[in-house]
C-alpha positions in Angstrom: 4.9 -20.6 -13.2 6.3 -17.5 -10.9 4.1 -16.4 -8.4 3.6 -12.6 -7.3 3.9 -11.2 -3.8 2.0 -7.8 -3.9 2.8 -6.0 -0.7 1.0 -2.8 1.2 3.6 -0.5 2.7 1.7 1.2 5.6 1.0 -1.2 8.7 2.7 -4.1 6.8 6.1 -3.0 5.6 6.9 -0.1 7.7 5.0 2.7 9.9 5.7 6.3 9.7 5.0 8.9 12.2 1.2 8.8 12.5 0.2 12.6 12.5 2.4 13.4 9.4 0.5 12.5 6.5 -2.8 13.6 8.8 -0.8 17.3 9.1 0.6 17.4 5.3 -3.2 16.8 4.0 -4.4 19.9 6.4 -1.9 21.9 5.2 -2.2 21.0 1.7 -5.9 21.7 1.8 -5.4 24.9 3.9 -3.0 26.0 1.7 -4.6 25.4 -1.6 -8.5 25.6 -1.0 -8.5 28.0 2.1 -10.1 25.7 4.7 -9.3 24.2 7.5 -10.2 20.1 7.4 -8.3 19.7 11.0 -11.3 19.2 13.2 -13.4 16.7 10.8 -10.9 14.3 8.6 -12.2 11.7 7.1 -10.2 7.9 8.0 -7.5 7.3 6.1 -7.4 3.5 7.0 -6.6 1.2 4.2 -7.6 3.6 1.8 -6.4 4.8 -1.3 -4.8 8.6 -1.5 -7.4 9.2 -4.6 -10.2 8.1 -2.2 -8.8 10.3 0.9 -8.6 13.2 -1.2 -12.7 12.6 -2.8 -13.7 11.4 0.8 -12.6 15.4 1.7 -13.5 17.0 -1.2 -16.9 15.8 -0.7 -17.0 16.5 2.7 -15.9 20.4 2.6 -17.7 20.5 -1.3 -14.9 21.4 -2.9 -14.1 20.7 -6.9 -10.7 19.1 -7.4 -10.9 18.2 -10.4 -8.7 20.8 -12.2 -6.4 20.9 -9.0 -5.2 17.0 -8.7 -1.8 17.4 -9.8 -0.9 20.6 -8.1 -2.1 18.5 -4.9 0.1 15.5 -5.8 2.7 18.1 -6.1 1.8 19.8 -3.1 1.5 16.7 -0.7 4.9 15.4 -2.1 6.8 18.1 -1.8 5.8 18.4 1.6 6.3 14.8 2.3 10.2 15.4 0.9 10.7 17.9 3.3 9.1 16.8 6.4 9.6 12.5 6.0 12.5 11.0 6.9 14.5 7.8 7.9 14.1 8.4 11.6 10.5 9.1 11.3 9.7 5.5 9.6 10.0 2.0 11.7 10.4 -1.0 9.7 7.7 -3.9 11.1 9.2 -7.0 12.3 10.1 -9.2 10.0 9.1 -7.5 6.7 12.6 -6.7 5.6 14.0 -9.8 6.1 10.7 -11.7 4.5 11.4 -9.6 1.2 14.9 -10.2 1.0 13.8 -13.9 0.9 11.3 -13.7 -1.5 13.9 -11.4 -3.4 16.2 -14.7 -3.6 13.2 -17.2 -4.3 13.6 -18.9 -8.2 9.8 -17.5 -9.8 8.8 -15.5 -7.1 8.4 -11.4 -8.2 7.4 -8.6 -6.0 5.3 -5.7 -6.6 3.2 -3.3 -4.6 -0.4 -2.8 -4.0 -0.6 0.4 -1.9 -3.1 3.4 -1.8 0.3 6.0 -1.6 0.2 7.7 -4.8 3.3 6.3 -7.2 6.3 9.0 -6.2 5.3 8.9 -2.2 4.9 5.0 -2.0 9.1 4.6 -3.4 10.2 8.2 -0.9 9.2 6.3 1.9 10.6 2.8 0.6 13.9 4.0 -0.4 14.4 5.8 3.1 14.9 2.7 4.2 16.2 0.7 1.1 13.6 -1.2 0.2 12.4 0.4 -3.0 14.6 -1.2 -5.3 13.0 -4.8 -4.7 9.2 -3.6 -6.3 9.7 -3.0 -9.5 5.7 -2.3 -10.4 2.4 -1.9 -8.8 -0.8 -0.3 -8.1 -0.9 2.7 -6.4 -3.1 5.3 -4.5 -3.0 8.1 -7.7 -3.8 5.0 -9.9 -7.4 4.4 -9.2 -9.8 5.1 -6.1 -11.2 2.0 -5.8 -8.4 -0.1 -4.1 -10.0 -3.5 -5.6 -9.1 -2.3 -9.3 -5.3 -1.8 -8.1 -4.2 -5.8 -8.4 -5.2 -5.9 -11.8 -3.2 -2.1 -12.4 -0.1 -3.7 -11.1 -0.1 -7.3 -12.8 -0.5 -5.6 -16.2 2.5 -3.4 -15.3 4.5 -6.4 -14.9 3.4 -7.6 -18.2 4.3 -4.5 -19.6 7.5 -4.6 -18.2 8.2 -8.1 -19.4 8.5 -9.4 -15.7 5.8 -12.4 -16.3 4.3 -13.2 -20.0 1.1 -12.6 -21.3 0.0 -15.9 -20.0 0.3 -15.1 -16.5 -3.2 -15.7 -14.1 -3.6 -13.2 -11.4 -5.0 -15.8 -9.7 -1.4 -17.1 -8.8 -0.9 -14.2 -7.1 -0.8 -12.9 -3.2 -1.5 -9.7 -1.5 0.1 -9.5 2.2 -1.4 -6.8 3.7 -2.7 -5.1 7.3 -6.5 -3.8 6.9 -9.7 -5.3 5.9 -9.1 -3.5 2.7 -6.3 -5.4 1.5 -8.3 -8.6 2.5 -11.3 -7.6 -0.3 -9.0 -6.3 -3.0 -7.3 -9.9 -2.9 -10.6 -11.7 -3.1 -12.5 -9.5 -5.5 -9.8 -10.9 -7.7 -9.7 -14.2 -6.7 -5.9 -13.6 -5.2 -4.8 -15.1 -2.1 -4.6 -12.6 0.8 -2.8 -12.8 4.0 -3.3 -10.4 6.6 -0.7 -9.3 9.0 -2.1 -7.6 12.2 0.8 -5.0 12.5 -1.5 -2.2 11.2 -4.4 -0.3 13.5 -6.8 -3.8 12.9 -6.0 -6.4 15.5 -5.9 -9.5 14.5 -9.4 -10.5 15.7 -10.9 -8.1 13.1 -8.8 -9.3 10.7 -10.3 -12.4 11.0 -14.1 -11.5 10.1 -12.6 -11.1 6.6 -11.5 -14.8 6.3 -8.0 -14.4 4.9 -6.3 -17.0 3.5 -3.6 -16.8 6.4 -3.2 -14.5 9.3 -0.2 -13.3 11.1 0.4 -11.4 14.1 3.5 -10.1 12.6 6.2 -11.0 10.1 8.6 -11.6 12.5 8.8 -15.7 11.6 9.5 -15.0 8.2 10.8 -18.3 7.7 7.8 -19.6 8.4 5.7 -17.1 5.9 7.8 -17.7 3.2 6.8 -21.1 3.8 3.1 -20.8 3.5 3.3 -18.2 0.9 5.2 -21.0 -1.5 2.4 -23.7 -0.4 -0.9 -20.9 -1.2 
């Protein structure tokens, strides 16, 4: 049976230059709403871009709800101009660790990430990466980050990737926050953590992952554990 590597992008794939999205989301809410969110922005750690956005909205009681696609506009178009390759680092070992999974018999790879759908493949394919995830669960998908594994293993069904017979549970989510940790065990998936994110490794830890790396930079090695999990 193939097995599923679900990866996060931010903190585990690559990092990109940590006040942009911070600065696109003030302006975006500036521009459209009139306020300024700049002194008092909610964390954006591990969470989904749906949750960011409802985390500020409540915060500044403002009604979205007929505005969400002019923001996804808004913050993508912004992202467009302002993101590019020499803003984004890729983390050790993570392109090297895909290209081996990429040439692994019954392995697929998708995403898990809380960018919304159009921002989560700008930033990959700045760097060339966004031709190996075909599908996934993404941050415009569903707020709740725990309901995205599910969102992206019935994409690949759709897409005729795996067959109707495929268990999640034969599935992994490597990721960088605590977040990434619960959404692989609320569906009984096997998470490893990488600590290349803001959480050190010794936070990491309270969540119990499965496995726990300091970086990918031996991917050798987690290629090896991820075939044995």
């Amino acid at each position: 049976m193939k097995k599923i590597v679900l990866f996060d992008i931010d903190g585990t794939i690559l990092n990109v230059e940590s006040s942009l999205a911070r600065s696109i989301f003030i302006d975006t809410f500036g521009e459209m709403f009139s306020i300024d969110i700049s002194q008092n922005i909610p964390s954006f750690h591990g969470k989904t871009d749906l949750q960011i956005i409802a985390d500020i909205a409540q915060l500044y009681k403002i009604d979205y709800s007929s505005s969400i696609e002019q923001i996804w506009e808004n913050i993508f178009e912004k992202f467009e101009q302002r993101i590019s390759k020499d803003s984004i680092t890729i983390l050790p070992g993570a392109a090297e660790l895909i290209e081996e999974i990429d040439r692994a018999d019954n392995f697929e790879m998708g995403l898990v990430t809380g960018n919304f759908r159009k921002n989560a493949y700008l930033k990959l394919s700045l760097v060339g990466l966004d031709r190996y995830f075909p599908f996934g669960g993404f941050g415009d998908d569903c707020p709740d980050r725990n309901k995205l594994p599910i969102i992206a293993i019935e994409r690949a069904k759709q897409s005729k990737i795996i067959d109707e017979s495929y268990s999640i549970s034969n599935s992994v989510i490597i990721g960088d926050t605590f977040r990434d940790i619960q959404a692989a065990k609320s569906n009984s998936l096997k998470a490893v953590a990488v600590a290349t994110g803001k959480a050190p490794s010794s936070e990491l830890r309270h969540y119990t992952p499965d496995v726990l790396f300091e970086d990918l930079s031996d991917y050798k090695t987690v290629f090896d554990c991820l075939k044995k999990l």
